[in-house]
C-alpha positions in Angstrom: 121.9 116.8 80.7 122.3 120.3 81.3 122.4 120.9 84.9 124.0 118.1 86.3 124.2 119.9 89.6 120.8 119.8 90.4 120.2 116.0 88.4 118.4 113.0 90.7 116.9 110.4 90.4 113.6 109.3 92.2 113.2 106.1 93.6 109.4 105.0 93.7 108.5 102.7 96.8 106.2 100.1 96.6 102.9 99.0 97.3 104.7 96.1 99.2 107.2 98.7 100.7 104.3 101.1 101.4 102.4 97.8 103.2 105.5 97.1 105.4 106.2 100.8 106.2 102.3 101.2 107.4 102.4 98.1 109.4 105.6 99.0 110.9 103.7 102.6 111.8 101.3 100.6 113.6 103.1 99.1 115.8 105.7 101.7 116.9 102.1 103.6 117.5 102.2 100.7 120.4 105.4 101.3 122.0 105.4 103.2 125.3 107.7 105.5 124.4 107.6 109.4 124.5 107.1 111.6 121.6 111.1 112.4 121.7 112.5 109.1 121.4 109.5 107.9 118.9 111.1 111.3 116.6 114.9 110.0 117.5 113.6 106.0 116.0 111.4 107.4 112.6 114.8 109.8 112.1 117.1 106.8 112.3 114.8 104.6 109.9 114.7 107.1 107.3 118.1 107.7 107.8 118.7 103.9 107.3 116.3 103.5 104.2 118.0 106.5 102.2 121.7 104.6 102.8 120.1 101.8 101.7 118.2 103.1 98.3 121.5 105.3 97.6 124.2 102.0 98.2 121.8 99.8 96.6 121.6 102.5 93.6 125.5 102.7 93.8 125.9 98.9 93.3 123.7 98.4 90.9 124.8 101.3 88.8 128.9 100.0 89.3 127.6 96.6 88.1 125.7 98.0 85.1 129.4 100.2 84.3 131.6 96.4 84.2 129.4 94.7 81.6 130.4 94.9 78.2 128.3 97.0 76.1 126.4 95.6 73.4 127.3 96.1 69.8 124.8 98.0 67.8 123.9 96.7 65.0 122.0 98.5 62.1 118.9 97.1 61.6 118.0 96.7 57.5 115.6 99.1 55.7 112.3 97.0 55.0 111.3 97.9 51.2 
């Protein structure tokens, strides 16, 4: 890895996620709220769903580092 500067990882969401995100659209498409505060509420859910991928990510990742790696064993040449 070469430029570990610039190095991320995506995250795909899915369908299910995509579902709940369009239903959720939907209905804050109902709220009688104004343009500014329906900007102010999608910021702060984004904002919440990136913490959320990133310490879920983190978590999983300090997890993975505490397990023991497994040994590698050679696997013998078939003749």
């Amino acid at each position: 890895m070469e430029d570990i500067e610039n190095y991320s990882i995506e995250v795909p969401f899915s369908e299910e996620f995509k579902k709940l995100a369009k239903e959720t659209n939907d209905y804050l498409e109902t709220l009688p709220i104004n343009q500014e505060q329906m900007d102010k509420l999608v910021s702060y859910m984004i904002e919440n769903v990136e913490k959320a991928k990133l310490e879920g990510y983190a978590v999983g990742f300090s997890h993975g580092a505490k397990i023991k790696p497994m040994e590698l064993k050679e696997i013998p040449k078939s003749s």
